[in-house]
N, C-alpha and C positions, 0 to 999 in steps of 0.2 A: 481617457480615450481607451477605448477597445479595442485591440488589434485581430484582422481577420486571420482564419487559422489556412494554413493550407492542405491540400487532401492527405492520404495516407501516402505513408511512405512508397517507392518502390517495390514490389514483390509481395507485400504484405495484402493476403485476402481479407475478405471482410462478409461477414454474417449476419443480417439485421435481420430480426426478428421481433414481432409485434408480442409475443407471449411466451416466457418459457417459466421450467421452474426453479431456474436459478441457471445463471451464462456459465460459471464452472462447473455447474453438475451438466452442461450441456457441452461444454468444452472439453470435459472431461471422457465421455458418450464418446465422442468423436474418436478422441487420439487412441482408447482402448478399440477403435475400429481401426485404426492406423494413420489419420491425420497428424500431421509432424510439423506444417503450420510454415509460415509467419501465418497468423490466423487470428482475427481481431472479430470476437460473438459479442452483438450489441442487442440488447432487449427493450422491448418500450415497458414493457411490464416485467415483472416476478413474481411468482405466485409462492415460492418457495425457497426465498435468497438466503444465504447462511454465510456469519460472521467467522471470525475463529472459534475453536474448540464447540461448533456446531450451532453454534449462537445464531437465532435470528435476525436477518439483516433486514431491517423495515426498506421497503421500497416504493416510497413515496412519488406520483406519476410526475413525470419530467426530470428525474434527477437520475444521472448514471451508470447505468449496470452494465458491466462491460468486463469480458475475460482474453487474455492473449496466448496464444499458443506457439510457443517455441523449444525447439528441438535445440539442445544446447548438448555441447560435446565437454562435460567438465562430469568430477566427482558427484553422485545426489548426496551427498552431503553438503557440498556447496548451495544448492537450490535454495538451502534458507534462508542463503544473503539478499536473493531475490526480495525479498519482503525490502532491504533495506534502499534496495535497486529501485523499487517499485516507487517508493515512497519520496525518495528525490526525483524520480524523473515525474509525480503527481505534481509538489512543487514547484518543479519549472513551467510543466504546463502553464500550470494556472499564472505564474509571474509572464509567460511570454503574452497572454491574453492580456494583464495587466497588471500591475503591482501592486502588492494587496497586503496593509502595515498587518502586523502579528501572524500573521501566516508561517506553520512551525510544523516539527515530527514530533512526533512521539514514539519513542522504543515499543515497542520493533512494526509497528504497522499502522498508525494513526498519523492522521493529516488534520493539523488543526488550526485554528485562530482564534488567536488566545490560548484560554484554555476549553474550549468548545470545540467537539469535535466535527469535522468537516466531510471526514471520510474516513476509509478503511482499507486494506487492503487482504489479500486472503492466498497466499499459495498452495500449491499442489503440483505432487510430481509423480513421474512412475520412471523407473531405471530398466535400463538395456543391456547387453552383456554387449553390444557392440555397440560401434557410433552408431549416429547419436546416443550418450551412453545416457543421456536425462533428457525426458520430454515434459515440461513444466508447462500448467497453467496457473496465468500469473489473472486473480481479480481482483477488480476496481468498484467499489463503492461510492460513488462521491455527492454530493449535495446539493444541487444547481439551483434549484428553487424550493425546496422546501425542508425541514427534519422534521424526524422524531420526536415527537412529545412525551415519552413514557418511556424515555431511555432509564431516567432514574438520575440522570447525570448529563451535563448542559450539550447541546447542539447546536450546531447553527447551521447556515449556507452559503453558495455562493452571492447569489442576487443580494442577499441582505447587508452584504458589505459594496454592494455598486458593479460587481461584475453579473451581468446576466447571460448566459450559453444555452445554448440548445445542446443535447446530450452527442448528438453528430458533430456538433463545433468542437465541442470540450476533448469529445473523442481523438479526433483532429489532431492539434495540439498532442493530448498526450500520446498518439502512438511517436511523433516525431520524438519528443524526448526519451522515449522508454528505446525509442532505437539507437539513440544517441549512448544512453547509461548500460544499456548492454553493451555495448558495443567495446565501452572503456571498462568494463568489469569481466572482462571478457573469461569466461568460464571461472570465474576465479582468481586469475592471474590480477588483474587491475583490479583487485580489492585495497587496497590501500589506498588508490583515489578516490575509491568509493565510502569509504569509512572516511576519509579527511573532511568529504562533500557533503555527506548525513551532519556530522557533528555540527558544521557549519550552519547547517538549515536547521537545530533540535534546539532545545532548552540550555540554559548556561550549565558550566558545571557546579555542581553546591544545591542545583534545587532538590525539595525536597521531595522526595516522592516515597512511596509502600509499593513494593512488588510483591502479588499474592503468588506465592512458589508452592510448588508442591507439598510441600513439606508445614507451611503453612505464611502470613504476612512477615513481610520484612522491610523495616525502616532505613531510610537512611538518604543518602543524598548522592546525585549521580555525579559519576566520577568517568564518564565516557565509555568508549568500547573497545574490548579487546580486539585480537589481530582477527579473530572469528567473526565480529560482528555483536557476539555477547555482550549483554549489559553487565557493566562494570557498578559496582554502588561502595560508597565507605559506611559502612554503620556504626552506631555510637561507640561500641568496643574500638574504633579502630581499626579495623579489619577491613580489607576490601575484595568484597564477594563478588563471584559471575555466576550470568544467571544464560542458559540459553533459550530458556522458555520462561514463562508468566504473564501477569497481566501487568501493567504497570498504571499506577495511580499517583496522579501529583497530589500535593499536599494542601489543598483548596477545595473550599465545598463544592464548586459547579466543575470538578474535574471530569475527564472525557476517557476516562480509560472504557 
């Protein structure tokens, strides 16, 4: 059974838009005009959608593009938890529509089932010298009815495991939780429930994965997250490295990094 979503939260605007070139580059547009938001840009199309580190983000028609805008009174340094914020409160969405077996994170910004990725998610911020001292846009990539074919690396969607949404439905649902998980991460402060709640929703500890680092790949098996949010890994020396940036790849051929 499919549970019906309800509208958007209280206060929270909302921007639908038939075409852009991508909701955070459009979200973004806004706030350096002075928009400070609760502000939820919803596109039927992208002509121009980008993943992390610039990455093209396919935008397949009927599946999710969607960026939120908030004005958040904490360090930008903090704003990178946000990814991890984002990423549990994508999961609940989708669990309060329905329950849906292997449905999982992936450090630091992948939503997936199995190991086939589902979605994505993509921050951006800019800092204030006064309150609000961080105006963050938080995007959502997600998969309703169709992927990717020429990721390189497995995809899948929502409908294909039994849940079917219209990208307003899905919308729906997730601003309720993302108002929820800000709410309890509250600039920072309620990080530690938020890190207890990631772990809970990601891969056990032990799996294997390669993190491609600056510096270059590194093997080894995840060993959870520091008090930052940082991917923690042991690798074969022994050693247990943090990482606060990279890609992360499981150790499986149709991985989703």
């Amino acid at each position: 059974m499919i549970n019906a979503p309800a509208g958007l939260p209280e206060g929270c605007g909302l921007l639908h838009l038939s075409e852009v070139d991508g909701t955070n580059a459009e979200a973004m547009r806004r706030v350096l005009g002075g928009e400070r938001g609760p502000l939820w840009i919803i596109s039927d199309r992208q002509t121009a959608g980008r993943g992390r580190s610039g990455r093209a983000w396919a935008s397949e028609p009927g599946n999710l593009f969607a960026s939120f805008i908030a004005a958040l009174d904490c360090q930008p340094a903090k704003a990178a938890q946000l990814s991890l914020v984002a990423g549990i409160a994508t999961v609940e969405a989708i669990r309060r529509a329905r329950p849906m077996p292997g449905l999982r994170l992936k450090w630091p910004n992948d939503v997936l089932i199995g190991t086939a990725k589902a979605g994505g998610i993509l921050v951006e911020s800019t800092s204030r010298p006064a309150p609000p001292r961080t105006v963050a846009v938080i995007g959502f990539g997600l998969n309703l009815v169709a992927a990717p074919q020429d990721l390189g690396r497995a995809a899948t969607f929502l409908a294909a495991h039994g849940l079917v949404l219209s990208p307003r439905e899905a919308l729906c649902f997730l601003a309720h939780t993302m108002n929820d998980w800000i709410r309890i991460w509250d600039g920072g402060e309620g990080f530690a429930q938020v890190r207890e709640a990631w772990l809970e929703r990601a891969g056990p500890k032990g799996e294997a994965l390669t993190v491609n680092a600056a510096g270059g790949p590194v093997s080894g098996t995840f060993a959870g997250l520091d008090d930052t949010g940082a991917l923690l890994l042991d690798d074969a020396d022994g050693r247990q490295l943090s990482f606060a940036f990279g890609d992360v790849m499981l150790a499986v051929k149709d991985d989703s990094a």
